[in-house]
PDB file of N, CA, C and O in Angstrom:
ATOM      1  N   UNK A   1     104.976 111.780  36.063  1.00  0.00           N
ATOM      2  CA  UNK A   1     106.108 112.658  36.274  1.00  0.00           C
ATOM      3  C   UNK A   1     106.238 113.543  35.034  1.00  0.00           C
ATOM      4  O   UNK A   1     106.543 113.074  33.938  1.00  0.00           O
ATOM      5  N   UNK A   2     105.997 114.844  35.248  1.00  0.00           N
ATOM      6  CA  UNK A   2     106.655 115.741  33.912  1.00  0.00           C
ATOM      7  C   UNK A   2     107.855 115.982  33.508  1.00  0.00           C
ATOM      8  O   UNK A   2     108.843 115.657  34.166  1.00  0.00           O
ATOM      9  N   UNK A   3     107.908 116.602  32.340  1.00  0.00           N
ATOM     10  CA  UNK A   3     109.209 116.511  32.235  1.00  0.00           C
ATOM     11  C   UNK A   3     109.712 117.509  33.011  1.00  0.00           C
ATOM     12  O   UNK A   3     110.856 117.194  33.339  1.00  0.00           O
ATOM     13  N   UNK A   4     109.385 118.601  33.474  1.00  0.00           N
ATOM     14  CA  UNK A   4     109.861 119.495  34.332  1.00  0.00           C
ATOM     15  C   UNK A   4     110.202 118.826  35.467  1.00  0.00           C
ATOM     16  O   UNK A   4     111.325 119.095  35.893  1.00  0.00           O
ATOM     17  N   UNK A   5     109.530 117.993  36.113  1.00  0.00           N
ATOM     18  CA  UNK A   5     110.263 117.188  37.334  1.00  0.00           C
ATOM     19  C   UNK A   5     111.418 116.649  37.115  1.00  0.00           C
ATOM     20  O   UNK A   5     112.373 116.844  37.867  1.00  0.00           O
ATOM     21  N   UNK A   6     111.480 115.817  35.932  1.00  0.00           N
ATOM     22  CA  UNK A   6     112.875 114.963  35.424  1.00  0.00           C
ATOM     23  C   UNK A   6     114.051 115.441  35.434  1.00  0.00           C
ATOM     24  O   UNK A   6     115.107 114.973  35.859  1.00  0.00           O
ATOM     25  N   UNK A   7     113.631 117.077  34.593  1.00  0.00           N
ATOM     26  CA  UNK A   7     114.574 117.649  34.393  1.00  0.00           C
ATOM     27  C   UNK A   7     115.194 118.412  35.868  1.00  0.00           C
ATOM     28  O   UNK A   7     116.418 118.533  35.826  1.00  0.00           O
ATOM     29  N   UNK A   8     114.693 118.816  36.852  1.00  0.00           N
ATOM     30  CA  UNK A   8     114.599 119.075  37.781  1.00  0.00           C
ATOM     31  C   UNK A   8     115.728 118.252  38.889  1.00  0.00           C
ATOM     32  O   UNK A   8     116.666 118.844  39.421  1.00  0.00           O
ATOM     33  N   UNK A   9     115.369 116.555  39.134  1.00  0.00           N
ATOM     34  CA  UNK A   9     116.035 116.085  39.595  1.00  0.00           C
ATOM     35  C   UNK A   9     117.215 115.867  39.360  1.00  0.00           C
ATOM     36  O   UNK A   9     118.108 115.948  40.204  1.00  0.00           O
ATOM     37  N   UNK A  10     117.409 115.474  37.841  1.00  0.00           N
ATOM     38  CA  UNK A  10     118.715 115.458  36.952  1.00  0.00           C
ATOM     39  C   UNK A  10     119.693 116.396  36.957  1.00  0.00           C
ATOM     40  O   UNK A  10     120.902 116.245  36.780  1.00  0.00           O
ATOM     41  N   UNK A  11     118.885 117.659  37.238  1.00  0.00           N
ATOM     42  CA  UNK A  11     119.718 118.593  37.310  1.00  0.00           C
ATOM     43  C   UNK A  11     120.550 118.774  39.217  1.00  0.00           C
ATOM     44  O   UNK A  11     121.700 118.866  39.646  1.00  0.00           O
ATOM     45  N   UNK A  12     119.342 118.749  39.750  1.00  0.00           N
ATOM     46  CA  UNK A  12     120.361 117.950  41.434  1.00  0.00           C
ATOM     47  C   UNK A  12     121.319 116.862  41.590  1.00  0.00           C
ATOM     48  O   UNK A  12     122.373 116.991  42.213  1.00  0.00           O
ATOM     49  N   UNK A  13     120.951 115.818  41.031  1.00  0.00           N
ATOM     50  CA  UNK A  13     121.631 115.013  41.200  1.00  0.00           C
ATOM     51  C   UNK A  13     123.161 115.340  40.339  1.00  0.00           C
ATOM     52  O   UNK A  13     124.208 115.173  40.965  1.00  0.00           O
ATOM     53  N   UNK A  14     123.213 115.850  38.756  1.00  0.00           N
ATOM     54  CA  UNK A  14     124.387 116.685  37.937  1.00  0.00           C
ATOM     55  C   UNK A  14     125.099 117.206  39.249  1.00  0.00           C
ATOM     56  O   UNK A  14     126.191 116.733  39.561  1.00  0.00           O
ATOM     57  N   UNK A  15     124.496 118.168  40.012  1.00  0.00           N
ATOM     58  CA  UNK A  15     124.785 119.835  40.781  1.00  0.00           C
ATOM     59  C   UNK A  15     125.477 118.671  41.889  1.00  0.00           C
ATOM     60  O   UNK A  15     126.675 118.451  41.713  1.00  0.00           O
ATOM     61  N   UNK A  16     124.807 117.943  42.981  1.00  0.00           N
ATOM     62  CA  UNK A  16     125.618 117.122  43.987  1.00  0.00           C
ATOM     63  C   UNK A  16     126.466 116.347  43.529  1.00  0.00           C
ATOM     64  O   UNK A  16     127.382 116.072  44.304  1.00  0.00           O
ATOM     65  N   UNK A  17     126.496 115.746  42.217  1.00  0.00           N
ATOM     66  CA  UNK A  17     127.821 114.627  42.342  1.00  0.00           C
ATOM     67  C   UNK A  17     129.287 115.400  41.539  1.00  0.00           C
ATOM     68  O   UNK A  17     130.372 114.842  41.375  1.00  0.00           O
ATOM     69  N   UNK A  18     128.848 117.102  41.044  1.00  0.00           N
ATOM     70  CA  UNK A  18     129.852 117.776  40.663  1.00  0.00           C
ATOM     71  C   UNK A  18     130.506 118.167  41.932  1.00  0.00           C
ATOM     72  O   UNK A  18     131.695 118.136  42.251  1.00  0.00           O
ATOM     73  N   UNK A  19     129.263 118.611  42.695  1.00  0.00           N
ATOM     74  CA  UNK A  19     130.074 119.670  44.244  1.00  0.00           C
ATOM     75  C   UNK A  19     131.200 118.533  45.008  1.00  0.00           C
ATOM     76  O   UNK A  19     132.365 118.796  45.309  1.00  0.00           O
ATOM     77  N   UNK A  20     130.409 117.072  45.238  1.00  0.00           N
ATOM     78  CA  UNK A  20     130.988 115.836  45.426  1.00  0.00           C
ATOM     79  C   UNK A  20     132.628 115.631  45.407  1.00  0.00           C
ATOM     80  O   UNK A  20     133.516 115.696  46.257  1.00  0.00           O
ATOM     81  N   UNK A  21     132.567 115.359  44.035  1.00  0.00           N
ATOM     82  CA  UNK A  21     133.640 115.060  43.435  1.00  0.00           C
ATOM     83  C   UNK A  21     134.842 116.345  43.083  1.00  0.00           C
ATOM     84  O   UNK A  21     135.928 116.087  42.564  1.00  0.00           O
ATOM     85  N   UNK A  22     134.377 117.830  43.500  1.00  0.00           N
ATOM     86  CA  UNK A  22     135.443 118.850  43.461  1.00  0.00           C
ATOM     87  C   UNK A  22     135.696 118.905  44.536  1.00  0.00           C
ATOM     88  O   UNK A  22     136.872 119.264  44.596  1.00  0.00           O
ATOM     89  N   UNK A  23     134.966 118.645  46.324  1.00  0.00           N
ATOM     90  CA  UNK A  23     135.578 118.500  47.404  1.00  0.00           C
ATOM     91  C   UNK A  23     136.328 117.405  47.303  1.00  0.00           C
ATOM     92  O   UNK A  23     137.499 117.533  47.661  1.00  0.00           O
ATOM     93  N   UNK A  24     135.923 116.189  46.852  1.00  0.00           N
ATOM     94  CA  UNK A  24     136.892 115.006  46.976  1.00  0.00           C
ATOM     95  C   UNK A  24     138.562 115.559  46.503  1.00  0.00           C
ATOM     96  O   UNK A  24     139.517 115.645  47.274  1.00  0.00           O
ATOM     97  N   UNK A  25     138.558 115.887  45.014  1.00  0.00           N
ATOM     98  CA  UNK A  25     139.357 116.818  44.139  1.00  0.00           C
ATOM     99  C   UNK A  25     140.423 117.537  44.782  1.00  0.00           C
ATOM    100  O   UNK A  25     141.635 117.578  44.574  1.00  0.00           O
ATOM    101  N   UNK A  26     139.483 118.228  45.818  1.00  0.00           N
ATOM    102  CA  UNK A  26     140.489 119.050  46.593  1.00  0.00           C
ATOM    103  C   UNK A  26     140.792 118.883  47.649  1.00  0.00           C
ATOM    104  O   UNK A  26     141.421 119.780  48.210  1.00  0.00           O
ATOM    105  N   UNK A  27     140.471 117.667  48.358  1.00  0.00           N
ATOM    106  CA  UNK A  27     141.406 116.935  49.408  1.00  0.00           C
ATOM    107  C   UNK A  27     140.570 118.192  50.433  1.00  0.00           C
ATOM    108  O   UNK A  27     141.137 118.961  51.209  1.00  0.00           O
ATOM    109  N   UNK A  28     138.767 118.094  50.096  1.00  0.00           N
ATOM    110  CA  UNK A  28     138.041 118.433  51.695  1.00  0.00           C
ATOM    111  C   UNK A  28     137.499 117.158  52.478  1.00  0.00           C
ATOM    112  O   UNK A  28     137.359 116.965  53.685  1.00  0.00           O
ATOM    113  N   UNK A  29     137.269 116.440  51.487  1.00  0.00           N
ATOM    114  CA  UNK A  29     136.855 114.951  52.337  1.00  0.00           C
ATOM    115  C   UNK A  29     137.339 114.350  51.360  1.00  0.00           C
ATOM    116  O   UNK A  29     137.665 114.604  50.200  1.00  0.00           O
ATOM    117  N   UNK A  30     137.316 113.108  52.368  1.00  0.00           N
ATOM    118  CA  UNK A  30     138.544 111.436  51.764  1.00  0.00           C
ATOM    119  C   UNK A  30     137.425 111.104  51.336  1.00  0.00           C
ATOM    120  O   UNK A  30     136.290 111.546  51.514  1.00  0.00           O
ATOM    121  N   UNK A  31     138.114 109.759  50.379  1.00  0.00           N
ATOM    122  CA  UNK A  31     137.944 108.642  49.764  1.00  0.00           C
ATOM    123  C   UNK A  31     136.244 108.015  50.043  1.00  0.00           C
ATOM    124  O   UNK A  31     135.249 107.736  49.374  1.00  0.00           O
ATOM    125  N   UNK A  32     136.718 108.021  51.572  1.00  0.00           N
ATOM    126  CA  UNK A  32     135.255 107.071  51.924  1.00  0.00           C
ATOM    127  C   UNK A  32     133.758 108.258  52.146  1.00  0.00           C
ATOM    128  O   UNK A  32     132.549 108.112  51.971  1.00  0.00           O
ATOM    129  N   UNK A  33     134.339 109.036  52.457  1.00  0.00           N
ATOM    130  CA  UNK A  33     133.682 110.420  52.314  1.00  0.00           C
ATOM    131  C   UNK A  33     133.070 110.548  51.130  1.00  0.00           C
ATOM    132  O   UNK A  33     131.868 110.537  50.862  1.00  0.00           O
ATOM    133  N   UNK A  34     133.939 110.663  50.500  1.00  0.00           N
ATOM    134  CA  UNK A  34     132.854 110.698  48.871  1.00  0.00           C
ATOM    135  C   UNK A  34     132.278 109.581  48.162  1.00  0.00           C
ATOM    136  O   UNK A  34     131.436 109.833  47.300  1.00  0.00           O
ATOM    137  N   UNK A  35     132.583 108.458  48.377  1.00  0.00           N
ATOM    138  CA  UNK A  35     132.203 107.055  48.134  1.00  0.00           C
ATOM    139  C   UNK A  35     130.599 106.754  48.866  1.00  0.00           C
ATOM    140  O   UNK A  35     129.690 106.163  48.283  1.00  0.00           O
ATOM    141  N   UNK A  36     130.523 107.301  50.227  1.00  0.00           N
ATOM    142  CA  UNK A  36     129.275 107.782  50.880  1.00  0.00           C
ATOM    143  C   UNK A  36     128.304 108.393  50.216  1.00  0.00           C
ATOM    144  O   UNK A  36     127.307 107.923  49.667  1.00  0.00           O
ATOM    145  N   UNK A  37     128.866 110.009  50.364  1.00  0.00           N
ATOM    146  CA  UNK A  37     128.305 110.731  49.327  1.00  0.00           C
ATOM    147  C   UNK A  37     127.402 110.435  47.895  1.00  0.00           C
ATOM    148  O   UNK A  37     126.245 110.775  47.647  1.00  0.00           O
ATOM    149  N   UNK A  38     128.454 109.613  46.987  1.00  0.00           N
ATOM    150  CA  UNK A  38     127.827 109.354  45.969  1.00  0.00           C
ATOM    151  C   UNK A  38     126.793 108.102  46.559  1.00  0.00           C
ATOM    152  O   UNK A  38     126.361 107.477  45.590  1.00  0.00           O
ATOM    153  N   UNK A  39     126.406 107.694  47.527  1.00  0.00           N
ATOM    154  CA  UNK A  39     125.794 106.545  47.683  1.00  0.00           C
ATOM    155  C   UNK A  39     124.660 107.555  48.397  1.00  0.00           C
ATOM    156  O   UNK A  39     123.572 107.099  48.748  1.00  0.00           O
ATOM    157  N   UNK A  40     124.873 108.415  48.509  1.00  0.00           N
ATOM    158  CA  UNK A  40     123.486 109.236  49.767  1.00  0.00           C
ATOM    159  C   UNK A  40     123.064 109.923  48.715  1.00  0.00           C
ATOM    160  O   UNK A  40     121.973 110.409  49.013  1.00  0.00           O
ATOM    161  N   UNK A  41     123.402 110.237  47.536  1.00  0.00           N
ATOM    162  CA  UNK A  41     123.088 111.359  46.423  1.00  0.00           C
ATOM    163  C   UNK A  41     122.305 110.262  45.847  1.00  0.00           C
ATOM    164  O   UNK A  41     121.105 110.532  45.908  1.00  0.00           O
ATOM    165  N   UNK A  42     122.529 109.197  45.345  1.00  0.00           N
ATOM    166  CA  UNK A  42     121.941 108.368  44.392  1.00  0.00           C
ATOM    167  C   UNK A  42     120.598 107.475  45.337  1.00  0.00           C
ATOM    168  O   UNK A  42     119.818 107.047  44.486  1.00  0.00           O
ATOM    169  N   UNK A  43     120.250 107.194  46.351  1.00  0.00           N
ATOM    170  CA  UNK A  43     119.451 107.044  47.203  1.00  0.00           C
ATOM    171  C   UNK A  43     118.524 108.190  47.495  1.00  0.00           C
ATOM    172  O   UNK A  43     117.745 107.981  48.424  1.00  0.00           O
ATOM    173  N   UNK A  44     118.443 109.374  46.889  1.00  0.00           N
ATOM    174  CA  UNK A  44     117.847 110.743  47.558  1.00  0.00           C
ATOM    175  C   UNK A  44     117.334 110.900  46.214  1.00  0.00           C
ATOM    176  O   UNK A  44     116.112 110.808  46.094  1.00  0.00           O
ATOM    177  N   UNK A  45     118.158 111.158  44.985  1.00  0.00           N
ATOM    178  CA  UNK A  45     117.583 110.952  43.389  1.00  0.00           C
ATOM    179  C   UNK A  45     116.209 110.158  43.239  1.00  0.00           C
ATOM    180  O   UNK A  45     115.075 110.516  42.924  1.00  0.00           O
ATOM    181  N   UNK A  46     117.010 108.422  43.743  1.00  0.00           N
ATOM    182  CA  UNK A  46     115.744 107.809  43.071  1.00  0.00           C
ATOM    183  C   UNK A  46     114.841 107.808  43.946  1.00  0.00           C
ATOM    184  O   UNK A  46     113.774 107.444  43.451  1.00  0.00           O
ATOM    185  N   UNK A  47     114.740 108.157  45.521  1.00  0.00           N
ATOM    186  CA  UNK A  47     113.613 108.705  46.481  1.00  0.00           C
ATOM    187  C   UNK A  47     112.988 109.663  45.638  1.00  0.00           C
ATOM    188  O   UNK A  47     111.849 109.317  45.326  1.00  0.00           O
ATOM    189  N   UNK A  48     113.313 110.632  45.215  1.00  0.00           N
ATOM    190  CA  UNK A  48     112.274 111.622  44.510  1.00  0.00           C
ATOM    191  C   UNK A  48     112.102 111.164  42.906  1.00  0.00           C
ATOM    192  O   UNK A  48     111.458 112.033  42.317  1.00  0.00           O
ATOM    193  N   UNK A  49     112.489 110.053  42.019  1.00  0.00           N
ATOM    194  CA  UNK A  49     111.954 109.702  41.496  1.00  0.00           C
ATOM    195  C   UNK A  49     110.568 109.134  41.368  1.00  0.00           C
ATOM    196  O   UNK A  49     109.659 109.285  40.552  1.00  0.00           O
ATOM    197  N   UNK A  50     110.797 108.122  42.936  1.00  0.00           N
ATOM    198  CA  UNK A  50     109.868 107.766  42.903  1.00  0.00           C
ATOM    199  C   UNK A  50     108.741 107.949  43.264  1.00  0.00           C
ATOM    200  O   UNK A  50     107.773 107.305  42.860  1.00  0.00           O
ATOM    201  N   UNK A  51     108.701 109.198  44.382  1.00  0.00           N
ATOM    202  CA  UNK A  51     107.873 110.136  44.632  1.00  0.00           C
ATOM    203  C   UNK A  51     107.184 110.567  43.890  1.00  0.00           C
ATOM    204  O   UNK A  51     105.966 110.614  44.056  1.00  0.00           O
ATOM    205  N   UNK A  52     107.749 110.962  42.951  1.00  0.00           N
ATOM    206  CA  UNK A  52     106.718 111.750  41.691  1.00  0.00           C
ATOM    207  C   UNK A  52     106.342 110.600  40.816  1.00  0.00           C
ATOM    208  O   UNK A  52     105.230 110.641  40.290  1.00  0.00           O
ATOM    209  N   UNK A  53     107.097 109.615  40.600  1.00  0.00           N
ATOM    210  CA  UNK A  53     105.872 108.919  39.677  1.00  0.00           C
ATOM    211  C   UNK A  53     104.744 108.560  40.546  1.00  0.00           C
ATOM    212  O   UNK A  53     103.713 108.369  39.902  1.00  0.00           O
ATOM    213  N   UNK A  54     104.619 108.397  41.943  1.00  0.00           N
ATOM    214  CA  UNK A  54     103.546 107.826  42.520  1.00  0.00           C
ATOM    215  C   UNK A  54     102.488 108.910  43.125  1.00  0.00           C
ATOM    216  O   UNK A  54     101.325 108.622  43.407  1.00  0.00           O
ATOM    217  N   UNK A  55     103.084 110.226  43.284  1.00  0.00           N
ATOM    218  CA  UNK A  55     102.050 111.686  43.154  1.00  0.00           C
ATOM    219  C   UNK A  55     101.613 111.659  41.858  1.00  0.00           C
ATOM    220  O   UNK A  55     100.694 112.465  41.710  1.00  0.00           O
ATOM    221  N   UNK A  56     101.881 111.086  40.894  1.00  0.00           N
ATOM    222  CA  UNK A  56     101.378 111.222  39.902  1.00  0.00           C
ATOM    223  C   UNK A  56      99.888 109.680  39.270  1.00  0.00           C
ATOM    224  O   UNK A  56      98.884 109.604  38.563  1.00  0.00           O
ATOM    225  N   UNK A  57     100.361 109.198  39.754  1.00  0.00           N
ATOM    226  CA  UNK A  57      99.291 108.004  39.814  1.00  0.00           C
ATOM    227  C   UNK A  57      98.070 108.337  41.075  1.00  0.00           C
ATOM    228  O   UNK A  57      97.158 107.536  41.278  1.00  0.00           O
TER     229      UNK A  57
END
């Protein structure tokens, strides 16, 4: 994995759990809504983590 990938994902995963948590913020989706969310964001992260370390092997 380069660092351009790293930086790459880090920076999606930053970008979705900000957008996340300012709809939560502003009362566009509830509680369990974003509790989801952060659980579908962090499942999709380390999917393409692990993607690239294993394109890379």
């Amino acid at each position: 994995m380069t660092n351009e990938q790293i930086r790459h994902i880090m920076a999606e995963e930053i970008w979705l759990n900000y957008y996340n948590k300012y709809l939560y913020e502003h009362k566009v989706i509830t509680e369990k809504e974003y509790i989801r969310m952060c659980n579908v964001i962090a499942t999709h992260c380390d999917r393409e983590r692990k993607k690239t370390r294993s394109d890379r092997e």
